[in-house]
N, CA, C and O atoms as a GROMACS GRO file, in nm:
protein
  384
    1UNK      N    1  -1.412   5.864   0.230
    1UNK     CA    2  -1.437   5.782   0.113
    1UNK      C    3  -1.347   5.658   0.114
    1UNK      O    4  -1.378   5.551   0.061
    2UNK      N    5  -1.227   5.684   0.183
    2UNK     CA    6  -1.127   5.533   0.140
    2UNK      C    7  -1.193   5.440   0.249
    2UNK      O    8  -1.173   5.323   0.216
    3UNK      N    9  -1.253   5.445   0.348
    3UNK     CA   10  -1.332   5.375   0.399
    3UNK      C   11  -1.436   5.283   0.379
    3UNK      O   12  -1.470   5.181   0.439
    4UNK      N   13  -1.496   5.367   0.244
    4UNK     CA   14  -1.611   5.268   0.204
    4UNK      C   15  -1.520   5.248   0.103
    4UNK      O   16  -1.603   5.264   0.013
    5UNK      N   17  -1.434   5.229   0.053
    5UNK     CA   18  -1.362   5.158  -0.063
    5UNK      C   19  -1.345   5.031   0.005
    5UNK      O   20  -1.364   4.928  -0.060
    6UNK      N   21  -1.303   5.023   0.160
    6UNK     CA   22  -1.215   4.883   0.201
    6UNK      C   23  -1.283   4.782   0.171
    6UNK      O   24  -1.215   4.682   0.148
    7UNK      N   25  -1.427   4.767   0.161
    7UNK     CA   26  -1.468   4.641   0.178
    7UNK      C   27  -1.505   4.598   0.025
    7UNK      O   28  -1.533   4.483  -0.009
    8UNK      N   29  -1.501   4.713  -0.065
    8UNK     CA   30  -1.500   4.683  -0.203
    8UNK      C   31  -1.383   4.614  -0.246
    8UNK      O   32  -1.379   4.505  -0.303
    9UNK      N   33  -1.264   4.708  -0.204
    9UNK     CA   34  -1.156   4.576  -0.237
    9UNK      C   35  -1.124   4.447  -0.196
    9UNK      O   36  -1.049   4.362  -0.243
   10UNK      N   37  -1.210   4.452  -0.079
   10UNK     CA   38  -1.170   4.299  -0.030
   10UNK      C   39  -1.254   4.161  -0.137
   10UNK      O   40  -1.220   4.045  -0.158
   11UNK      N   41  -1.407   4.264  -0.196
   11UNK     CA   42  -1.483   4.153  -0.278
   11UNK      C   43  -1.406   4.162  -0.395
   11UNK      O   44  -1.429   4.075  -0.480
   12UNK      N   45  -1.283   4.282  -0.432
   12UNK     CA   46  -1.319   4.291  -0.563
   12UNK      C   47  -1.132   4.169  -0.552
   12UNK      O   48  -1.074   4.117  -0.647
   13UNK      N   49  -1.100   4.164  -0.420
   13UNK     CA   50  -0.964   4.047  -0.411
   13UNK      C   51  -1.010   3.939  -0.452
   13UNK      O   52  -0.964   3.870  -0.542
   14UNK      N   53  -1.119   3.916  -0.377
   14UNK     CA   54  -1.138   3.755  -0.354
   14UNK      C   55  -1.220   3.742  -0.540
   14UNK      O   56  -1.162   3.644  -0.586
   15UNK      N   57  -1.280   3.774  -0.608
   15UNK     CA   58  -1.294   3.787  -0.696
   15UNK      C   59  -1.176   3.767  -0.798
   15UNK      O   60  -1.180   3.687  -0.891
   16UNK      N   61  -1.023   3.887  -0.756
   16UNK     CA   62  -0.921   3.848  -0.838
   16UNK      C   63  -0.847   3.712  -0.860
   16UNK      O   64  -0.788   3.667  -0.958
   17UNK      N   65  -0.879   3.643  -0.681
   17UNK     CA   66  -0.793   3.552  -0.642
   17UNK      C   67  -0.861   3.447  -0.758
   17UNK      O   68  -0.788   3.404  -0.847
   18UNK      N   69  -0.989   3.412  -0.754
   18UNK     CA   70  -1.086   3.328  -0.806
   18UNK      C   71  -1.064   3.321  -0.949
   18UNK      O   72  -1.049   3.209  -0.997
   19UNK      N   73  -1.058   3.451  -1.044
   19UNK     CA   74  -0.984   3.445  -1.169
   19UNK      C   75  -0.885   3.407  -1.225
   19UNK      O   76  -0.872   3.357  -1.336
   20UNK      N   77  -0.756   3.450  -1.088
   20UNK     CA   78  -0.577   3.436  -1.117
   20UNK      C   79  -0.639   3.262  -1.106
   20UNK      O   80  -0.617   3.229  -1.223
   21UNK      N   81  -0.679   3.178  -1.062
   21UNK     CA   82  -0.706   3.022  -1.014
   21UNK      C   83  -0.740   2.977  -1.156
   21UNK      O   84  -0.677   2.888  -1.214
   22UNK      N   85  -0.862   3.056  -1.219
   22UNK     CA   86  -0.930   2.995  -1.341
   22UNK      C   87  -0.779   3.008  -1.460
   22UNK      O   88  -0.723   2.929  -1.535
   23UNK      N   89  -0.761   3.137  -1.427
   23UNK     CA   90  -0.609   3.128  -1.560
   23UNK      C   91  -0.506   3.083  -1.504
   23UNK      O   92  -0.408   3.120  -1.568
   24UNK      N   93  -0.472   3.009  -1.399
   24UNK     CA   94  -0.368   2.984  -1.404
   24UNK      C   95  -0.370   2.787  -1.440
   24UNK      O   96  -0.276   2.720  -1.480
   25UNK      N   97  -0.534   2.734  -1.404
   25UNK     CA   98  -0.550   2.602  -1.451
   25UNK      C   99  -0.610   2.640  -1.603
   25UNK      O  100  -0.668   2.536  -1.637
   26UNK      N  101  -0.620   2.706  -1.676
   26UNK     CA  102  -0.640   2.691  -1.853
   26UNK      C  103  -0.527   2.699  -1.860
   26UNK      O  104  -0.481   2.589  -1.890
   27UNK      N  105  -0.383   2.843  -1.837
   27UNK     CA  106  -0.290   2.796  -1.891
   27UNK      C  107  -0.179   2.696  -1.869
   27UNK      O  108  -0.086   2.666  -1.944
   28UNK      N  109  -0.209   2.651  -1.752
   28UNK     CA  110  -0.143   2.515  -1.715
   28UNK      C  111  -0.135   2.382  -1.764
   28UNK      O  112  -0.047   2.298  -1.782
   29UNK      N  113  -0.279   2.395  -1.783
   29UNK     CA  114  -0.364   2.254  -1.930
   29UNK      C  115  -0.280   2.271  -2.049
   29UNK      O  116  -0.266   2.173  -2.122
   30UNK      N  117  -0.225   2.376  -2.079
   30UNK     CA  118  -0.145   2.392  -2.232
   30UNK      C  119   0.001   2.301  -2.199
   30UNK      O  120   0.055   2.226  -2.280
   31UNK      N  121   0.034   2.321  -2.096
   31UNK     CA  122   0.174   2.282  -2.022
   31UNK      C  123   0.218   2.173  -1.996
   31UNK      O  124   0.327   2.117  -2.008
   32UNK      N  125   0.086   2.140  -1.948
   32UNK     CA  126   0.096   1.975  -1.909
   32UNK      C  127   0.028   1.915  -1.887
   32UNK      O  128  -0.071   1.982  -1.857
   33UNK      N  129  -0.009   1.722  -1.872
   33UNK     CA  130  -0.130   1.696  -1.874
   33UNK      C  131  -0.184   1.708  -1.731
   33UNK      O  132  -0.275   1.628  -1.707
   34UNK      N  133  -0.153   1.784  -1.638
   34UNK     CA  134  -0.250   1.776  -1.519
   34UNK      C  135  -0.320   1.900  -1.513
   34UNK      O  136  -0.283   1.971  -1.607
   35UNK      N  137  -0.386   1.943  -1.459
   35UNK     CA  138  -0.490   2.054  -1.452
   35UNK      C  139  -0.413   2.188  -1.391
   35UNK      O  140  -0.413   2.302  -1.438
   36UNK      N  141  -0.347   2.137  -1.272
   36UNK     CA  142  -0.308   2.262  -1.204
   36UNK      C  143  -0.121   2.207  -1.202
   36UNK      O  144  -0.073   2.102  -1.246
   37UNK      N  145  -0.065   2.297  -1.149
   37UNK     CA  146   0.094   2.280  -1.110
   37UNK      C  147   0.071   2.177  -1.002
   37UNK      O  148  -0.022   2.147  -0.928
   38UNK      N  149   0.238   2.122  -1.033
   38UNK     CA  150   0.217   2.043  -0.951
   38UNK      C  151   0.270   2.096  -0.767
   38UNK      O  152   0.334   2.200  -0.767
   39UNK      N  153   0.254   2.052  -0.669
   39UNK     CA  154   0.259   2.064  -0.548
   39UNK      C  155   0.457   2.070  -0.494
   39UNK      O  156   0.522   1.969  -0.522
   40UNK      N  157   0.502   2.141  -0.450
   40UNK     CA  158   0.676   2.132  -0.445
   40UNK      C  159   0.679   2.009  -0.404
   40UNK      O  160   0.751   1.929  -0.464
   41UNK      N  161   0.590   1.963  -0.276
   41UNK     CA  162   0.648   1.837  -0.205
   41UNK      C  163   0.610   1.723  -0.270
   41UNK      O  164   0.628   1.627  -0.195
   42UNK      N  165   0.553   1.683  -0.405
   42UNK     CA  166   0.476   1.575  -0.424
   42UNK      C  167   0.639   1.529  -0.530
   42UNK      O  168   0.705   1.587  -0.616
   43UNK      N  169   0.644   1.395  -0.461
   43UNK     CA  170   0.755   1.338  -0.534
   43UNK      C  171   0.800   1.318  -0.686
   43UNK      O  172   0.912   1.343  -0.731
   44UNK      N  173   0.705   1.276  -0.744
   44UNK     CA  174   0.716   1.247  -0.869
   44UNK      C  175   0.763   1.376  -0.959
   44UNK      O  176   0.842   1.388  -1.053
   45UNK      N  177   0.683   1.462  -0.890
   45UNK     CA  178   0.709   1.616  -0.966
   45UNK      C  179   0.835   1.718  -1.004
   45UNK      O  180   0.874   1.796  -0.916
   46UNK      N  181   0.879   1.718  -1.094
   46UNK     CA  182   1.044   1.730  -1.140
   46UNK      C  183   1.074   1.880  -1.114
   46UNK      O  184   0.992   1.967  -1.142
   47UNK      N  185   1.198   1.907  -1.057
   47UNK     CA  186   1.215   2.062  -1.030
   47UNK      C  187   1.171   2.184  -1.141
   47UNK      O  188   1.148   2.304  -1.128
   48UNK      N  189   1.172   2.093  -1.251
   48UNK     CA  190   1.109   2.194  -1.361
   48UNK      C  191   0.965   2.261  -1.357
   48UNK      O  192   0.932   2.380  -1.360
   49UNK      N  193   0.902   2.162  -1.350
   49UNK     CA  194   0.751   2.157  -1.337
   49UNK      C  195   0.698   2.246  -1.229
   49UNK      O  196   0.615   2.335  -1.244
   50UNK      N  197   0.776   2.197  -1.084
   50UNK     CA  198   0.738   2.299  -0.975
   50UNK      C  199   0.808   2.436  -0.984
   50UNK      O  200   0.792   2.502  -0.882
   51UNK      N  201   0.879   2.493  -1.076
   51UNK     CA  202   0.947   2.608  -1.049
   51UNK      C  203   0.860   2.655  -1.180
   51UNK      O  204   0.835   2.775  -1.174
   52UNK      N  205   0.822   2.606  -1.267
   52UNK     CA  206   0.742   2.679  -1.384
   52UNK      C  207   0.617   2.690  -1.313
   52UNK      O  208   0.562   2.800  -1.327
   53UNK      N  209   0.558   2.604  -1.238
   53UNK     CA  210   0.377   2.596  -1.238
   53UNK      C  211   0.400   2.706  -1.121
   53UNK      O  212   0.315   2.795  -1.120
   54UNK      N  213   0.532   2.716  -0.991
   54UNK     CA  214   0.558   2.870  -0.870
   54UNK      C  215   0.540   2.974  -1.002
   54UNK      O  216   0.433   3.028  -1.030
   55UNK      N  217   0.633   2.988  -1.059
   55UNK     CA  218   0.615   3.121  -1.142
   55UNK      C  219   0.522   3.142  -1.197
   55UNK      O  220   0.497   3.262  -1.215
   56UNK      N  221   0.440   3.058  -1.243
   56UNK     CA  222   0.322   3.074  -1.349
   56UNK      C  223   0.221   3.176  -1.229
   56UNK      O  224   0.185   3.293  -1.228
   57UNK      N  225   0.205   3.072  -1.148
   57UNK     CA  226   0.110   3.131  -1.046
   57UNK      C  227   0.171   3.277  -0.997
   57UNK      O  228   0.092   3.371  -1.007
   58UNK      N  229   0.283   3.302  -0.952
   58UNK     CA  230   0.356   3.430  -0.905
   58UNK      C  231   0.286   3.556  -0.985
   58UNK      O  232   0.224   3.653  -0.940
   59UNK      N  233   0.327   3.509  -1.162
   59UNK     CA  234   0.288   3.602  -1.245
   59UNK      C  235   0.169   3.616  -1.261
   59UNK      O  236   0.128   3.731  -1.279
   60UNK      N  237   0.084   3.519  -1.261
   60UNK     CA  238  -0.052   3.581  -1.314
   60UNK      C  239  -0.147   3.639  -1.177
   60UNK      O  240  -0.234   3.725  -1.196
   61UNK      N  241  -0.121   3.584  -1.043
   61UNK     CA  242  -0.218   3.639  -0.949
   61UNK      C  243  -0.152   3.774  -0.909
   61UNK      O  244  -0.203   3.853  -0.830
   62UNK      N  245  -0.037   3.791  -0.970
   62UNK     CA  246   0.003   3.940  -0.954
   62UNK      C  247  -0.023   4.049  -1.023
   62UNK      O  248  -0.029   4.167  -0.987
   63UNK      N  249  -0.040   3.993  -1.138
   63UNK     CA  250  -0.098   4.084  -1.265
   63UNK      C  251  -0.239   4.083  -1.230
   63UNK      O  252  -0.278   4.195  -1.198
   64UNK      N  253  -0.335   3.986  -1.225
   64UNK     CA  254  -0.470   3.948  -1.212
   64UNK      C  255  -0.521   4.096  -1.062
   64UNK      O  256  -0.616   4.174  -1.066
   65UNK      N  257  -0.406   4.080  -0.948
   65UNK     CA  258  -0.492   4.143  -0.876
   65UNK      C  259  -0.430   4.281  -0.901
   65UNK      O  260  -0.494   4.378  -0.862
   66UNK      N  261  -0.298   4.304  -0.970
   66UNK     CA  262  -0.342   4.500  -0.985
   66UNK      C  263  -0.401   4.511  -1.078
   66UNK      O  264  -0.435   4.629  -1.088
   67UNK      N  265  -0.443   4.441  -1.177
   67UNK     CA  266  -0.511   4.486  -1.278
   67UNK      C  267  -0.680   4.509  -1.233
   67UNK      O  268  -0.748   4.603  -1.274
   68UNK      N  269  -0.732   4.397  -1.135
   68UNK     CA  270  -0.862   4.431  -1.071
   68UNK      C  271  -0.884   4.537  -0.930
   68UNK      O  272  -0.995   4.565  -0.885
   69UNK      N  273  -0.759   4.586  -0.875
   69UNK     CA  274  -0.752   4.643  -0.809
   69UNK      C  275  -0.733   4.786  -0.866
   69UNK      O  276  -0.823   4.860  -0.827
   70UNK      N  277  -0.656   4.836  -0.935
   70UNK     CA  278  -0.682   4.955  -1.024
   70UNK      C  279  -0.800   4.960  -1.076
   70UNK      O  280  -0.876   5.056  -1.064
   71UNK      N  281  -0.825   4.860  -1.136
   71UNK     CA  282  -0.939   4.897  -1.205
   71UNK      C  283  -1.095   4.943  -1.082
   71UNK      O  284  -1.199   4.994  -1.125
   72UNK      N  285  -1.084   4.928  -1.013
   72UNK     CA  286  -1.179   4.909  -0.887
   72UNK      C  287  -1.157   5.065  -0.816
   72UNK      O  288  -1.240   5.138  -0.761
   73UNK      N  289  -1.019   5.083  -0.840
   73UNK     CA  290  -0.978   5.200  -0.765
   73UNK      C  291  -1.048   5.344  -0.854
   73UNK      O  292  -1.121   5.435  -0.814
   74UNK      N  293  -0.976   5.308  -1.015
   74UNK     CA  294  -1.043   5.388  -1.113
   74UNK      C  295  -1.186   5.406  -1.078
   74UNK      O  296  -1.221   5.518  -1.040
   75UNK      N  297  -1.274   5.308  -1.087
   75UNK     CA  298  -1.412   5.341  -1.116
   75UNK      C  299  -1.470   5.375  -0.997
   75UNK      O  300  -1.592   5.392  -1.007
   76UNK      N  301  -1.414   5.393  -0.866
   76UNK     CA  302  -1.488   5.469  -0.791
   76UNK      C  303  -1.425   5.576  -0.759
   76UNK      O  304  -1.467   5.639  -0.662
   77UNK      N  305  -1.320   5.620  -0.823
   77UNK     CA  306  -1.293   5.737  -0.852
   77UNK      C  307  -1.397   5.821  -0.961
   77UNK      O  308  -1.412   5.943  -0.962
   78UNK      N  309  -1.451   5.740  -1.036
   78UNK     CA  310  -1.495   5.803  -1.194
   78UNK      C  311  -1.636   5.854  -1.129
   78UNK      O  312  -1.704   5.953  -1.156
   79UNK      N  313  -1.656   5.728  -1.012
   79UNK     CA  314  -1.811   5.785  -0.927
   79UNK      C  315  -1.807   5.875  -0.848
   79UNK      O  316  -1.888   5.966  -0.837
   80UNK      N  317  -1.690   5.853  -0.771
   80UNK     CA  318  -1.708   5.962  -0.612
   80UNK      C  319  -1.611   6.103  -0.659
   80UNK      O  320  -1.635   6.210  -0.604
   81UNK      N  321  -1.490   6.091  -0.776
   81UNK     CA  322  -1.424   6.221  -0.844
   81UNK      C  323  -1.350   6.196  -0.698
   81UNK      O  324  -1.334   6.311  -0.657
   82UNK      N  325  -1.307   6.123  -0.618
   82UNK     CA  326  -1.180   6.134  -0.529
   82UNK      C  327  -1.168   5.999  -0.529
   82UNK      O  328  -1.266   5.924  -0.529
   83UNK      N  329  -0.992   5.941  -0.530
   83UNK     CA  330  -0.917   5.906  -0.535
   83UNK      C  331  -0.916   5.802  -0.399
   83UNK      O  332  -0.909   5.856  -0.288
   84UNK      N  333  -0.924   5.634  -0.411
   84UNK     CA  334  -0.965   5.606  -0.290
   84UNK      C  335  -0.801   5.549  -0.211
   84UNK      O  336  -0.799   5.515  -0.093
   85UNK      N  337  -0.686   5.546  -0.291
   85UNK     CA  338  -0.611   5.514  -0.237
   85UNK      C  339  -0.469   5.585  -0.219
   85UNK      O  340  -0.495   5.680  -0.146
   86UNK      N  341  -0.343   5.590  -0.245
   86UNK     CA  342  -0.247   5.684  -0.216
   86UNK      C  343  -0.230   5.790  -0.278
   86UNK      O  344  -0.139   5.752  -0.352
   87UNK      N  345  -0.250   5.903  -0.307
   87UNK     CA  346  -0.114   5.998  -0.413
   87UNK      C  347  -0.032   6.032  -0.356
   87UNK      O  348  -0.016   6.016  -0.234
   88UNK      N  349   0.065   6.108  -0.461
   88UNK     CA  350   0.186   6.125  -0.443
   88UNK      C  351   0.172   6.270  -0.296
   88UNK      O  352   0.242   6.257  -0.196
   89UNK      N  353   0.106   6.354  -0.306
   89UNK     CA  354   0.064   6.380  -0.154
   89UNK      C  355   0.092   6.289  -0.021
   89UNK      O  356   0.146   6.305   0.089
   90UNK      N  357   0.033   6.198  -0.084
   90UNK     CA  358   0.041   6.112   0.072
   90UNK      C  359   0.186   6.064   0.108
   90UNK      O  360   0.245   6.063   0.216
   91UNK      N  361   0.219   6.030  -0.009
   91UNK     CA  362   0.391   6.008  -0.024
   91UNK      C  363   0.451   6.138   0.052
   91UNK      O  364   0.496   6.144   0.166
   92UNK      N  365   0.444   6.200  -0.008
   92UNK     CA  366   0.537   6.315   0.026
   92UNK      C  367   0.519   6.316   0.206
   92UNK      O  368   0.587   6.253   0.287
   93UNK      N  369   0.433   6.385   0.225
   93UNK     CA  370   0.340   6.362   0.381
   93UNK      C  371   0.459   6.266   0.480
   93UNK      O  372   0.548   6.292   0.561
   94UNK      N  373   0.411   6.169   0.432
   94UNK     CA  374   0.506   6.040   0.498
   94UNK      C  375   0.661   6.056   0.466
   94UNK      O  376   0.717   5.997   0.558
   95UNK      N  377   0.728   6.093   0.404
   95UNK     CA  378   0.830   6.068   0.384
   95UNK      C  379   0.933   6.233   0.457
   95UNK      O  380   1.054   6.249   0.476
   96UNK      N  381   0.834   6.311   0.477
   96UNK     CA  382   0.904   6.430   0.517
   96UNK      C  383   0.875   6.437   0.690
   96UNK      O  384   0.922   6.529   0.758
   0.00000   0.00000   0.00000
């Protein structure tokens, strides 16, 4: 089964990536007047700006993809009733 999960998570990434992009230019628009953060190397752009618009992005495509990645994991669990990625089994396994 974690086999046919792989290629679900890969649509259900590129999907997250595509979202974390849409929220990270709406809440950026609140921030400032350009659309997206600005670029580290682009001159004009003040250490503030590039270390808020790095973090902004850090936080939300990190949240964005476990939140679509659990959730992806859940529901084909809810279909197939097994578990497509680690438990604490597998932990153990590996670590002994």
């Amino acid at each position: 089964m974690k086999l046919l999960y792989k290629p679900l998570a890969i649509a259900l990434g590129i999907f997250a990536g595509s979202l974390a992009g849409k929220l990270v230019t709406t809440i950026w628009t609140k921030v400032d007047d350009n659309d997206v953060p600005p670029d580290p190397d682009q001159k004009e752009a003040t250490w503030a700006l590039v270390l808020a618009g790095a973090a902004l992005q850090g936080v939300v495509y990190s949240v964005v993809k476990a939140t679509v990645k659990r959730g992806g994991a859940q529901g084909v669990e809810k279909v197939t009733g097994t578990w497509p990625g680690k438990t604490a089994d597998d932990l153990e396994t590996a670590a002994a």
